[in-house]
N, C-alpha and C positions, 0 to 999 in steps of 0.2 A: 749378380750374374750366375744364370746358371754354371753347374760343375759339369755338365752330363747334356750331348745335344742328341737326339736322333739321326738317322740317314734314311736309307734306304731300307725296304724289309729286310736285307740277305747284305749288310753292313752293319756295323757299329762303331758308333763316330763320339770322339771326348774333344773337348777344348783344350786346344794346347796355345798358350799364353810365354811368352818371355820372363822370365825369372827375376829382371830387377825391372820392368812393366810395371805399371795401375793396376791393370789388371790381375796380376800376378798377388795368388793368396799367402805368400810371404810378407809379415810385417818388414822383413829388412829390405824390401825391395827398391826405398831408394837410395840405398849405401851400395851405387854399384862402382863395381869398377872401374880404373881409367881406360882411354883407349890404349895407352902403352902397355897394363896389364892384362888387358885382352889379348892381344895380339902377345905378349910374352907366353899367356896359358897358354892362345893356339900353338903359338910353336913348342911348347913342352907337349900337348897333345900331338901332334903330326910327328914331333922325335920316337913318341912311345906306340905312336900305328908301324912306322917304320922297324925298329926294337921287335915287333911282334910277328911282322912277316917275316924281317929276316931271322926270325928265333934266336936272339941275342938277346934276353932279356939283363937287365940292368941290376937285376937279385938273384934271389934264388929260386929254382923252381920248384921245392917243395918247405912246406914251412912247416912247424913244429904243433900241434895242440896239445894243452895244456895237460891232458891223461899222459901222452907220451905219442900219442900215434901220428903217422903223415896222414897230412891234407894235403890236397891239392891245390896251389895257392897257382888260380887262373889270373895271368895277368893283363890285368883294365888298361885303359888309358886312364892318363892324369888323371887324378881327382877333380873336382869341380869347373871341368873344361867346356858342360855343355849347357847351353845357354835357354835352353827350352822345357817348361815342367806341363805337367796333365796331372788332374786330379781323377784319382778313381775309389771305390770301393772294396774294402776288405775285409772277410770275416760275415759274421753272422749274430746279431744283425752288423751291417756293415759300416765298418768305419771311412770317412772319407780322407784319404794320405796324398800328399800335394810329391808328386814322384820326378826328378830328371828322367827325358827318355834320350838312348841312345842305342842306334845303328851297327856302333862298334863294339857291344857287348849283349851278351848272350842270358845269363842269370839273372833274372831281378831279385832284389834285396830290400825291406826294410829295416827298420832299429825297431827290437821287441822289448818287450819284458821278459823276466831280469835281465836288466844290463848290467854286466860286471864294468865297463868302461865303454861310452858311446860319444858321440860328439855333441851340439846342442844343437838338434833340431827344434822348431815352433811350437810344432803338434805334440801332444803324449805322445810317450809311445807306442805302437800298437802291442797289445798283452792279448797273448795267442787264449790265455786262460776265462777269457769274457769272449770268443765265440766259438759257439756251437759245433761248427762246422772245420775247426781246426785238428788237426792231425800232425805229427811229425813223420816224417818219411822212413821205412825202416832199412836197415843195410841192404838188403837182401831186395829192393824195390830197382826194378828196371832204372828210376830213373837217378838213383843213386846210380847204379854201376855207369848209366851215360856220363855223370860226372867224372866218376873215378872209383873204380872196383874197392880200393882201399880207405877211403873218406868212409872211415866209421868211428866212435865216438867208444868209450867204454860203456854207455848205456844202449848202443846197439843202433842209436839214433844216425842216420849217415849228418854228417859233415863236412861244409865247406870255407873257401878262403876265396878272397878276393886282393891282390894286393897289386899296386897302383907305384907307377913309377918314382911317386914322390913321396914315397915310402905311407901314403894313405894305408888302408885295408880295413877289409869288411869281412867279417867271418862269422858263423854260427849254427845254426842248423838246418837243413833240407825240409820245409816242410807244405803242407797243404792245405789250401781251404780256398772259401767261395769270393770271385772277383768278380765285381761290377763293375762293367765298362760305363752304360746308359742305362736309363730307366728301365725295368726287369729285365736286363740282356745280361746276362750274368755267365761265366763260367765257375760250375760247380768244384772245380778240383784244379784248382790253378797251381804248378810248383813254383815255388818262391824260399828265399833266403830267410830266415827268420835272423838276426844279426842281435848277438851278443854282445860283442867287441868289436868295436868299431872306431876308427882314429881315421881325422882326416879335412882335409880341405873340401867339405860338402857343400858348406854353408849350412841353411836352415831346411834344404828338401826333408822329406821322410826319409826318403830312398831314390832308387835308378832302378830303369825299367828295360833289360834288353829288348832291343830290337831285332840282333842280328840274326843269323842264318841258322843257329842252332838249335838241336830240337826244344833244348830250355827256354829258349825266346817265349815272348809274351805271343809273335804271331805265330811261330810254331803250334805253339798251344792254344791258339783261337782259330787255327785253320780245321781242327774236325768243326767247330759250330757254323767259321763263317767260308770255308773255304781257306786254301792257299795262299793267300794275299793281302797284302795292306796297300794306303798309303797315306801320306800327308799333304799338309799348305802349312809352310812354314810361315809366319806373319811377316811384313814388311818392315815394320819399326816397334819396339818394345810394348807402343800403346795401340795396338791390333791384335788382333786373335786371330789364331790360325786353326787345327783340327789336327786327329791323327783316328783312321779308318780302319776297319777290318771288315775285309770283303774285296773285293775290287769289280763287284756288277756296277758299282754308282761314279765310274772311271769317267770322268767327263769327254764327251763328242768331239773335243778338240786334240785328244793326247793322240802325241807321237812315242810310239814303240823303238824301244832296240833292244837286241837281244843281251841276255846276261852271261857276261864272260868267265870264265874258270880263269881261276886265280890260285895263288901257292898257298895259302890257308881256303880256313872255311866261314872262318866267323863274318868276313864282310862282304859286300855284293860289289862285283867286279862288273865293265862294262867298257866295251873300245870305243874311247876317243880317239878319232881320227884325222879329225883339223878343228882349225881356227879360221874363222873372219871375221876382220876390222871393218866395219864401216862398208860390209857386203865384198870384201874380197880377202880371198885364202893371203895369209902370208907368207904363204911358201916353203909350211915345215912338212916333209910328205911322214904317212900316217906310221911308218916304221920306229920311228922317234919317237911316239906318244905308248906303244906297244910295247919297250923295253923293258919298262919297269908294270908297264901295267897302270889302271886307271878305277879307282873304290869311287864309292858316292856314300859319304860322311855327312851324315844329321850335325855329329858334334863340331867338325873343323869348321873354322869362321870363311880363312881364305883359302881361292882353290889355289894350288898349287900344280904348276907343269912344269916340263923337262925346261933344264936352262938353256938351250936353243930355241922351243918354243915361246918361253919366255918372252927373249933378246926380241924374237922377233914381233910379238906381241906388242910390247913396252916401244919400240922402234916406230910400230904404224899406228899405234896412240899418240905418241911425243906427234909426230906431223900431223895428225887430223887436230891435237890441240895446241899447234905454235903460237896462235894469237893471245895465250890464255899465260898471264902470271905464274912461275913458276914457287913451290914453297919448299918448304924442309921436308925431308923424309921420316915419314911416321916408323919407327921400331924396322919390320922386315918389308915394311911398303914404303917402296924406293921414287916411286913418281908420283909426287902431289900436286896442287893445285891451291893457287888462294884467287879467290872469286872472289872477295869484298871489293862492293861496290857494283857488281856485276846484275844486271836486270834479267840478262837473259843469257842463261849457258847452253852450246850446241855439242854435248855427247854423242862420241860416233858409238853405236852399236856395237857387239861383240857378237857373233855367231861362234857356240860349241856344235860340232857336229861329229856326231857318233855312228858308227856300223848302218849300214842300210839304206844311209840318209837320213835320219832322224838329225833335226837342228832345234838349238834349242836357242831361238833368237835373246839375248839381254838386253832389257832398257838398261836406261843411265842407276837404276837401282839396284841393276847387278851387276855393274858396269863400279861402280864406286863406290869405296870406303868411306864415310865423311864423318871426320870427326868434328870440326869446326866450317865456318865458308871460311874462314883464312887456312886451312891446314884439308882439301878434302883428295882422295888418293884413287889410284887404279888398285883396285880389288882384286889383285891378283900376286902372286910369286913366285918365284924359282922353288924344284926342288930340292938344288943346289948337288945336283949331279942325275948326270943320264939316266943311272939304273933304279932307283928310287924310284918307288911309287908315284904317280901322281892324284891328288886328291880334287873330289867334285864337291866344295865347302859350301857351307849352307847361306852364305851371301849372294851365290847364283841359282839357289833353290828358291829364295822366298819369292812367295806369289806365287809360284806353279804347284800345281797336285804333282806330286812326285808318285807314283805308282808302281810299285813291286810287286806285278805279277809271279808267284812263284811260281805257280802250276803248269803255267805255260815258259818258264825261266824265259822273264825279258823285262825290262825296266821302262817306264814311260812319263810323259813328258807332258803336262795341260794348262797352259798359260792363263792366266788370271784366275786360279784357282781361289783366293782370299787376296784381301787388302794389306 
């Protein structure tokens, strides 16, 4: 299988693949995980999104390097939380590195040469010294100081830190060279982490690739070639391929728009949820409750998570639409399952999300359900386990739709059967 698809003229489009997937260019791909350490990562993830809006972080906010000087140690979520990799090209000529992408960070980072201490990824490392077109960034470089005015090295070289709730961390040098999205669609000067020291619950990726809001992002820095914009199709199940775009002219004919909301940081894209429907009717939580905490759309978190009244009432008008249906144990933080064996034929009510404007974004029973086992399969959904807390838009009610982040025109959108 191709690494590298085309799109549109005025896009550029990569394969993004499931991480313990067939598909997926990880030999360790099938040593995955249980469902109950999935669902324990998400919620060490969702703790450490939470931690970061309310700026509480769980360490320190400045960490030490090795000459003597502060870095600025920008705090990630969990380490190995996100479930989705793309491979791209690095360097010159260009190397191909199999990368996590994620929405809730900003920096992308590989493991370089020399590593003083790195984790074991698959691939070599990449060694900035075999291509051509590589640079280190110097202190005094704009995009050094967008990092942090201070983040400089005793060799003059700026420097950064990356450090992850579970005491992971990525740190090492700021620097530059040429990235291949698709066949000659290249960005010539891409900023990226070159990583030295590195510890942590990665797995085998190369690296992570931000997505989010910041001018460091990957789309940040693909918006002078391709525009303002990205988006995805997240796949349906581990042995499907999904995409991740740059551009948004190839926005499929069916997306629904809502606008994108201002939020208390910067790094993630906020957007109002304003109700719920079961099975084509509101449950009766009105839109001020979902507004409290505010409403992110997370590539990395599995399940979405709402206010725990929203919830109640969710969970409430699922239990009756499925009373005929065997009840089972509850999985880790998913409290309503279901055991189908023996079952020929299961009737899922729909879930309607609808957001600012009127934009709805109908769920089949795929985003509708967790299913780990037919004897053990669950409502896809959680508490955030109090009012003011964020609610998150997790990527179990993203797959199959083009998710599309118009930046230019700040609004987020919505295009059903976008991948399998």
């Amino acid at each position: 299988m191709d690494a590298h698809t085309d799109a549109a003229p005025d896009t550029s489009a990569v394969r993004v693949v499931h991480r313990h997937g067939p598909c997926s260019p990880l030999q360790a791909r099938g040593h995955a995980p249980s469902h109950e350490e999935i669902l324990e990562r998400d919620q060490d993830r969702v703790d450490s999104i939470r931690r970061r809006i309310a700026g509480a972080p769980a360490i320190s906010d400045v960490a030490r390097a090795p000459e003597g000087v502060s870095l600025p140690a920008y705090l990630g979520t969990s380490a190995g939380t996100t479930n989705y990799i793309m491979t791209v090209g690095l360097g010159t000529p260009a190397r191909n590195l199999s990368v996590e992408i994620d929405t809730g960070s900003d920096l992308s980072w590989v493991q370089c040469e020399p590593c003083a201490r790195c984790y074991g990824q698959q691939d070599p490392l990449f060694d900035p010294a075999r291509s051509s077109t590589y640079s280190a960034v110097p202190c005094g470089a704009p995009e050094c100081r967008e990092l942090d005015p201070q983040s400089c090295a005793a060799d003059r070289e700026c420097r950064y830190e990356v450090i992850y709730d579970d005491y992971s961390h990525a740190d090492g040098t700021v620097s530059r060279d040429a990235l291949t999205l698709a066949a000659s669609r290249t960005l010539p000067s891409f900023v990226f982490g070159c990583g030295h020291d590195d510890a942590g619950l990665f797995g085998k990726v190369d690296g992570l690739f931000g997505l989010g809001r910041g001018k460091m992002s990957l789309p940040s820095q693909a918006a002078t070639k391709y525009g303002a914009g990205f988006s995805y199709c997240l796949p349906s199940s581990p042995s499907a391929e999904g995409y991740l775009a740059f551009g948004v002219g190839a926005a499929p004919a069916n997306t629904q728009f809502t606008e994108m909301a201002r939020g208390p940081e910067t790094w993630s894209y906020y957007l109002n949820l304003v109700g719920v429907k079961v099975a084509g009717r509101e449950i009766g939580i009105p839109p001020a409750v979902f507004a409290t905490g505010g409403t992110i759309i997370d590539s990395g978190t599995v399940i979405t998570r709402l206010p725990p009244r929203a919830y109640a009432a969710l969970r409430s008008a699922f239990v009756r639409s499925m009373a005929s249906y065997r009840r089972a144990p509850a999985l880790s933080l998913l409290d309503t399952c279901y055991n189908f064996t023996g079952q020929t034929r299961v009737k899922i009510p729909s879930v309607d999300l609808v957001f600012a404007g009127g934009t709805t974004v109908n769920l089949n029973a795929r985003g509708v359900l967790y299913v780990s086992t037919v004897s053990q399969t669950c409502l896809g959904f959680a508490s955030t386990g109090d009012e003011t807390s964020v609610n998150i838009l997790g990527n179990t009610q993203q797959k199959t739709f083009t998710v599309v982040y118009d930046v230019a025109k700040q609004r987020i959108g919505f295009g059903a059967k976008g991948c399998n």
